[in-house]
C-alpha positions as CSV (number, residue, x, y, z in Angstrom):
1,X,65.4,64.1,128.1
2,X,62.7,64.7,130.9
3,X,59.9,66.5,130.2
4,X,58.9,67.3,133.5
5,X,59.0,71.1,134.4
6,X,60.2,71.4,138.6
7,X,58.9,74.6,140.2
8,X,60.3,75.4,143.6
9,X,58.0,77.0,146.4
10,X,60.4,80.0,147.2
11,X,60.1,81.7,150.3
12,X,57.5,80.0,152.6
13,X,55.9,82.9,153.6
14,X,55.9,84.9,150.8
15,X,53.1,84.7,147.5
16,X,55.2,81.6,146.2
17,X,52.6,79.1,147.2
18,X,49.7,80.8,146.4
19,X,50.8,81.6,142.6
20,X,52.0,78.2,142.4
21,X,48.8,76.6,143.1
22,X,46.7,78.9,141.1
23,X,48.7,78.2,138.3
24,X,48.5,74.3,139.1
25,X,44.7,74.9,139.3
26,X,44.3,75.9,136.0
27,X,46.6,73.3,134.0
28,X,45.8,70.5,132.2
29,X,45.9,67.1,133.8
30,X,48.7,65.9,131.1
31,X,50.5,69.4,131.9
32,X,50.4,68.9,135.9
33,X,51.6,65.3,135.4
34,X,54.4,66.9,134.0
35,X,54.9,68.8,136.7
36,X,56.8,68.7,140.0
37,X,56.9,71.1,142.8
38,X,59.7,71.2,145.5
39,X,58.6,72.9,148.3
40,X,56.2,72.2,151.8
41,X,52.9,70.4,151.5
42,X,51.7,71.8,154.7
43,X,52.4,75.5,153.4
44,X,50.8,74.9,150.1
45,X,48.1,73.0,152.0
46,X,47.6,76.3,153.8
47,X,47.8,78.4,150.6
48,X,44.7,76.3,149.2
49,X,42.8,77.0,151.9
50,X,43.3,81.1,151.6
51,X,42.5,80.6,148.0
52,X,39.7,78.0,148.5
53,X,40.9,75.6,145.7
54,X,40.3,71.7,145.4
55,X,43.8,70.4,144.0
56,X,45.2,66.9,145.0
57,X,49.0,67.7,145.0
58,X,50.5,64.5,146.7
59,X,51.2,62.7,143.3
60,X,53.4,66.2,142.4
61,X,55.2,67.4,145.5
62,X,58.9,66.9,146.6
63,X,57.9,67.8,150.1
64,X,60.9,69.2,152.3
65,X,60.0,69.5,155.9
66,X,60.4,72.6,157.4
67,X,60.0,73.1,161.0
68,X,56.8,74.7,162.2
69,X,55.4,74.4,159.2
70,X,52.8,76.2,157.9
71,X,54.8,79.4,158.2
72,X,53.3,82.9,159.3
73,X,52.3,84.1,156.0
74,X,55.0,87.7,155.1
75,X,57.0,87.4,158.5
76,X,60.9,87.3,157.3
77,X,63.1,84.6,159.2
78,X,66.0,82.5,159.0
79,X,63.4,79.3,159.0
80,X,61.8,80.3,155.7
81,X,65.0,81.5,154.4
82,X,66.8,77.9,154.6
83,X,63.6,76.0,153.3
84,X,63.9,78.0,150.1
85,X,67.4,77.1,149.4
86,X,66.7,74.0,150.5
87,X,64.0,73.4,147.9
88,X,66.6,74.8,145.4
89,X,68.8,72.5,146.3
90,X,66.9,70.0,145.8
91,X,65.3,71.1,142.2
92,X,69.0,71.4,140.7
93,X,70.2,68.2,142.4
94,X,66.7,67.0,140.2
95,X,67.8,68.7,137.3
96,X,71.5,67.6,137.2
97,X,70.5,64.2,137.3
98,X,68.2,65.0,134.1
99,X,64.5,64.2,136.9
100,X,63.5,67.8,135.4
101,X,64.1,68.9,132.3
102,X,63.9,72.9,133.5
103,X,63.4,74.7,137.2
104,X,61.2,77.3,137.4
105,X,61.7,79.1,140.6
106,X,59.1,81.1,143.1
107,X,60.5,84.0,144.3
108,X,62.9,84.0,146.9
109,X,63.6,86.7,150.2
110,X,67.5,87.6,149.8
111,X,67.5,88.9,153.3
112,X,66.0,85.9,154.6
113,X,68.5,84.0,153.0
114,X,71.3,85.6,154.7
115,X,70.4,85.3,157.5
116,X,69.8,81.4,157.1
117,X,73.5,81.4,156.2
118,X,72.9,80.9,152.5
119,X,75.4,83.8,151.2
120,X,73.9,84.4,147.5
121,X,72.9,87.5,145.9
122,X,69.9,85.8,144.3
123,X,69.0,82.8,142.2
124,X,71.3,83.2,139.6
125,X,74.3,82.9,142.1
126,X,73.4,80.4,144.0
127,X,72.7,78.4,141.3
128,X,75.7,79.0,139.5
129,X,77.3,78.2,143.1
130,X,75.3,74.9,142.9
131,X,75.5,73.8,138.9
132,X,79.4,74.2,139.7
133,X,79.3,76.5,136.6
134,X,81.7,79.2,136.0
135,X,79.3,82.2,135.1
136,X,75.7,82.9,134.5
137,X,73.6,85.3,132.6
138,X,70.0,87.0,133.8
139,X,68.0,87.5,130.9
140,X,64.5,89.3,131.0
141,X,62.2,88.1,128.1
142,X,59.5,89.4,127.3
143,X,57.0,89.0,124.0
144,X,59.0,92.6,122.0
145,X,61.8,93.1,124.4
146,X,64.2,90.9,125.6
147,X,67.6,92.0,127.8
148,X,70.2,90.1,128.7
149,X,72.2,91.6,131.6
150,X,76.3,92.2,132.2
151,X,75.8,92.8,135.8
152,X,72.9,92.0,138.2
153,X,73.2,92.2,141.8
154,X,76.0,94.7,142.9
155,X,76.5,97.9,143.5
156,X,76.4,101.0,140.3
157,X,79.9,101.4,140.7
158,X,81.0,97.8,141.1
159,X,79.0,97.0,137.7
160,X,80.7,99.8,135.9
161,X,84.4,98.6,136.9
162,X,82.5,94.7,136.0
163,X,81.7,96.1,131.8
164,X,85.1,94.9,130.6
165,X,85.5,93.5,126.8
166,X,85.9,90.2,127.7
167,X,82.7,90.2,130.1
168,X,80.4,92.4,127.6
169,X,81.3,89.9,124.9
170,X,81.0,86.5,127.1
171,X,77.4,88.3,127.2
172,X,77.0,88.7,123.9
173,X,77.8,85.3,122.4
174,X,75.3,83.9,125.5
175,X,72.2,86.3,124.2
176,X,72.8,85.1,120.9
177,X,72.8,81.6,121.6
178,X,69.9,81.4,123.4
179,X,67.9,83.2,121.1
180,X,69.3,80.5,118.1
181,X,67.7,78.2,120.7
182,X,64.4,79.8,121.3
183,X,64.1,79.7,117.1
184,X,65.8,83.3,116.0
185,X,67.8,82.1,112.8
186,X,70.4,85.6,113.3
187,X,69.4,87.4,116.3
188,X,69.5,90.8,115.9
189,X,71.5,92.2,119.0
190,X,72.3,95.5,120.6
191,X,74.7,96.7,122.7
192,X,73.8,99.6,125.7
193,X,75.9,102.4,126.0
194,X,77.2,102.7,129.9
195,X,78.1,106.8,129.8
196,X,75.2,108.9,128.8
197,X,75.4,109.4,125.0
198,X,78.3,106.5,125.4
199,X,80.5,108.7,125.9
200,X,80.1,112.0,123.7
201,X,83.3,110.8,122.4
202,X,85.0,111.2,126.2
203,X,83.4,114.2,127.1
204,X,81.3,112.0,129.9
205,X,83.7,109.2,130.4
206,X,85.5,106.6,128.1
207,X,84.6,103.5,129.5
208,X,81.9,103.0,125.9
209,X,85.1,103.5,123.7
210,X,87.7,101.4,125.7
211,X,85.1,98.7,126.5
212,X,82.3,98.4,124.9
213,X,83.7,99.4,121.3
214,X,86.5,96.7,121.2
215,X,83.6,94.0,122.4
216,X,81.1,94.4,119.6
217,X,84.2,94.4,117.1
218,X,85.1,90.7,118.8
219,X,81.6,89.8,118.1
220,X,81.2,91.1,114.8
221,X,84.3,89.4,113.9
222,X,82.9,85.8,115.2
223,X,79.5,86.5,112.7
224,X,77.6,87.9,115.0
225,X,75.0,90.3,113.9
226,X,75.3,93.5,116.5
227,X,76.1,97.0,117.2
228,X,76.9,98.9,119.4
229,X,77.4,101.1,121.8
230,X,74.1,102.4,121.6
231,X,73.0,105.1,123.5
232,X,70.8,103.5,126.2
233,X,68.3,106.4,126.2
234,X,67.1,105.1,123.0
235,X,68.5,101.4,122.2
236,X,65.3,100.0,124.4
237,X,62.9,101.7,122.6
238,X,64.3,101.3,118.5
239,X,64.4,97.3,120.6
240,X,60.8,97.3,121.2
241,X,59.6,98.9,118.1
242,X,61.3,95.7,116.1
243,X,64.7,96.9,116.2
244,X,66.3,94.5,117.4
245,X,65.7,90.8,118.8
246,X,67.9,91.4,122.4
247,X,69.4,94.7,124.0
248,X,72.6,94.0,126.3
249,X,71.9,95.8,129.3
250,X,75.4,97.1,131.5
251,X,73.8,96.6,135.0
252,X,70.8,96.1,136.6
253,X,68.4,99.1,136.6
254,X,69.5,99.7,133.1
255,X,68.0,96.5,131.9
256,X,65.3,95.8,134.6
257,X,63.6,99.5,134.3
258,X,62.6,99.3,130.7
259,X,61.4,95.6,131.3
260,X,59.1,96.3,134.2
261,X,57.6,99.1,132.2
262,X,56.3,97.2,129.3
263,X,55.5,93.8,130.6
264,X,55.3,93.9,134.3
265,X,53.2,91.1,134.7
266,X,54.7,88.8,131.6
267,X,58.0,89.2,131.5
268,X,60.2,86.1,132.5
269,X,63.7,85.6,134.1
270,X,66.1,83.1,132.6
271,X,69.3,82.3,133.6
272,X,71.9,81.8,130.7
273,X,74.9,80.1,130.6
274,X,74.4,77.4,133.4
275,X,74.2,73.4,132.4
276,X,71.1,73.0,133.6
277,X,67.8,75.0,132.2
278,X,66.0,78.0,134.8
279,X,63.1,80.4,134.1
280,X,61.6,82.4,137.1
281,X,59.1,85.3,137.6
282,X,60.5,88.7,137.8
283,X,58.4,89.8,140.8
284,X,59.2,89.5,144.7
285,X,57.9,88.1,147.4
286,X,55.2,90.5,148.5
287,X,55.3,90.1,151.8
288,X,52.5,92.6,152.7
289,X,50.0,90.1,150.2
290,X,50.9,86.7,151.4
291,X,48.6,85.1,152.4
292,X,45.1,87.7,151.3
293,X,44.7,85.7,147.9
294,X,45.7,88.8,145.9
295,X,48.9,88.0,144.1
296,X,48.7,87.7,140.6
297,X,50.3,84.4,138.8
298,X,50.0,86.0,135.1
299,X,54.1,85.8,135.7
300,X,54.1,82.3,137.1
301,X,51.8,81.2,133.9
302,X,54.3,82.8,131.3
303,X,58.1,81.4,133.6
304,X,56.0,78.0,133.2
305,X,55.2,78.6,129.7
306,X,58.8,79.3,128.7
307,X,60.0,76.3,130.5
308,X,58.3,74.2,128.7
309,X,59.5,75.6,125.5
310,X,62.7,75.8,126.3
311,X,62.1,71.5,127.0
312,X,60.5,71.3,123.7
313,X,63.1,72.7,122.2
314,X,65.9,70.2,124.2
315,X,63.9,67.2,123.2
316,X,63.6,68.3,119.1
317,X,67.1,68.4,118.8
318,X,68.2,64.8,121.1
């Protein structure tokens, strides 16, 4: 099983490049020889210069060409749009072939990849589009809360009519399997209420009773160790005081909010449920800092950090 950990660039022109090489700045030579980065040399090239950093990165680059390269730092357009998928591409084409052992993806400009032609909602789509896998998972984890989410990119009401039984507990059984794998013996795992209060027993829907409810039982039944529904104006904060191990969030904002609260800077993206293995950081772009040498890469440091372990973890059990 590879132990090499594949980051793609992400958009071109956004604070991809930058984070990328201050986090290869600071490895370890036996860590950055176990590294690969798909992406442009010339727009890295460029992103060492803002940042004035010495780094040789010819030995570790898959370099895709990408016309007019370097890229305007934080203009959108359809060029930067299609290099980023194209490095995607290439990372799970990497990955499928068992080159990488994880991806760990730069952040990516949806809008820019429309307009490209790449039709996706985000990451986890397209690479479920790619991996040729059925369904996948976003999960948020951070050091005392983790989420895993139903629902990601779509509309409030489209996620509410999504929070079926058989959905909520295809979520549960992937939370609690990935947790087994990241070394929780019997994840402890609770389940968000959708309705305020879930409910008040109909008064403010019944979506928590005729959905929810009959979801948990399935789990429960199976060995599982969760409950639910629990209210979601509380479930996130009994989570982070030791709780529980994983909160399963109904839709986006419900999971992402609490998240970005408590670990803005460390929390890490993971897709679930694909074949291959995907961490990312849970920040955008930034258009209006690409290119100034401000963005952070405390995210890009902890997405690596996972990856690794989640390799680690791969190669114990082969």
């Amino acid at each position: 099983m590879s132990n090499i950990v594949g980051i793609t660039m992400g958009d071109p022109a956004g604070v991809g490049p930058e984070i990328i090489v201050k986090s290869l700045a600071e490895m370890s030579a036996a860590d950055r020889a176990a590294t690969r980065v798909f992406g442009n040399l010339a727009q890295l090239e460029a992103a060492k210069a803002v940042l004035g950093i010495e780094l040789d990165l010819r030995d570790i680059i898959e370099d895709v060409p990408v016309e007019g390269a370097p890229l305007p730092w934080g203009r959108l357009s359809a060029v930067s749009g299609d290099a980023s998928f194209r490095f995607i591409d290439l990372a799970v084409k990497s990955a499928m072939a068992g080159k990488i052992g994880c991806i760990v993806t730069a952040p990516i400009n949806k809008e820019a990849l429309n307009s490209a032609g790449h039709h996706y909602d985000g990451h986890t789509g397209m690479l479920t589009a790619l991996t040729g896998a059925k369904s996948a998972f976003m999960l948020l984890a951070s050091e005392r809360l983790k989420v895993i989410h139903v629902s990601t990119h779509v509309s409030l009401k489209d996620a509410i009519g999504r929070a079926k039984p058989e959905r909520i507990l295809a979520t549960i059984r992937a939370g609690n399997e990935h947790l087994k794998r990241i070394g929780y013996e019997k994840p402890r795992i609770a389940v968000a209420g959708i309705n305020p209060h879930c409910g008040e027993n109909g008064l403010f829907g019944t979506e928590d009773d005729e959905h929810i409810t009959p979801a948990v039982a399935e789990a429960r039944a199976e060995g599982i160790d969760v409950q639910g529904p629990i209210s979601a104006d509380t479930v996130f904060h009994r989570a982070y005081q030791g709780g529980f191990d994983l909160v399963i969030a109904q839709y986006h904002d419900q999971g992402h909010i609490p998240i970005k609260l408590v670990a803005f800077d460390t929390a890490v993206n993971v897709s679930v449920g694909l074949p291959i293995d995907r961490t990312s950081v849970d920040h955008g772009t930034a258009f209006d800092i690409a290119g100034k040498g401000k963005a952070k890469h405390v995210n890009m440091n902890a997405a690596i950090a996972y990856a690794r372990k989640l390799i680690a973890g791969k190669n114990a059990n082969v």
